[in-house]
Each structure stands twice: as structure tokens, then as C-alpha cells.
N, C-alpha and C positions, 0 to 999 in steps of 0.2 A: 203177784210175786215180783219185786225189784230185784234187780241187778246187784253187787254190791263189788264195790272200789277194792275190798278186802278180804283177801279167801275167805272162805269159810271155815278152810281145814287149817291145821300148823302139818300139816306134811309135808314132806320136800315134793319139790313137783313130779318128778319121776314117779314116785308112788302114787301123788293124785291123779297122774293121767292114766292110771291104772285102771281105777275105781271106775266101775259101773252097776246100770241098775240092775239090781237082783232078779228083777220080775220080766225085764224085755231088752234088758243086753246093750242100753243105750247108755251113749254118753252121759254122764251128770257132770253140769255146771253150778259155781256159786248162786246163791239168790239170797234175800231177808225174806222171811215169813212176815207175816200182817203186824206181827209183835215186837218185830226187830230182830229176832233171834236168826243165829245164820243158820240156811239149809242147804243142803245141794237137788238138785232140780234135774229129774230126765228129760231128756230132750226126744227122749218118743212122741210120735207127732200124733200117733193115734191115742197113748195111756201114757200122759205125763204125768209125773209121778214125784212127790216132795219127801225127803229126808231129812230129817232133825239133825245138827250138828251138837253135841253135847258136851263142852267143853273142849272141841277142837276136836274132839271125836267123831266120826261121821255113824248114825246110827243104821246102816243099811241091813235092816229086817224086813220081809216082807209086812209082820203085821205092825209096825211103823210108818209104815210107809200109808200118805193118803192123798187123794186126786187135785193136780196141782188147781187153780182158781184163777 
């Protein structure tokens, strides 16, 4: 999971410092999945955790959500 230069989200950032993960309350940062596509990434250190960003949308469901790599 890369890093990436360019949110993930079109949120203002007030709101994306909001968002956390659904499953264990941790911070999510931007990332690329393997495919290019943007995700956001928990930074739970024990259950990282990757989120699909779907159009600027961040998709934070639990059953979306799968083990970051």
C-alpha cells in the first residue's frame, strides 16, 4: 500500500480529520491500492485495515473493508 501525493478524499479537511476506522477507532490516512485506485488506510497497528475511496467517497463499511498488505 503506497503513500499517495493526493487525498484520497475531495473533503475539506476538517471533515477528513474526522473520519475514522469503523472497526477499531483508528486514525485512516491516504494510500493507492495495488490498482491505483485511492483508499484510506487505518493505522491500527495490531488490524490495519484498507477502505475503498469511490469516487471521492470514502466507502467505510465494515464489510468493505479488508486486511491492509
Amino acid at each position: 500500500m503506497a503513500a499517495s501525493d493526493r487525498p484520497a478524499t475531495d473533503l475539506e479537511p476538517w471533515a477528513r480529520a474526522l473520519l475514522r476506522c469503523p472497526v477499531t477507532g483508528a486514525e485512516l490516512v491516504d494510500g493507492v491500492s495495488d490498482d491505483g485506485s485511492p483508499v484510506l488506510v487505518s493505522t491500527d497497528p495490531e488490524r490495519p485495515l484498507v477502505y475503498p475511496v469511490i469516487d471521492g467517497i470514502p466507502v467505510l463499511l465494515v464489510d468493505e473493508a479488508r486486511p491492509a498488505s
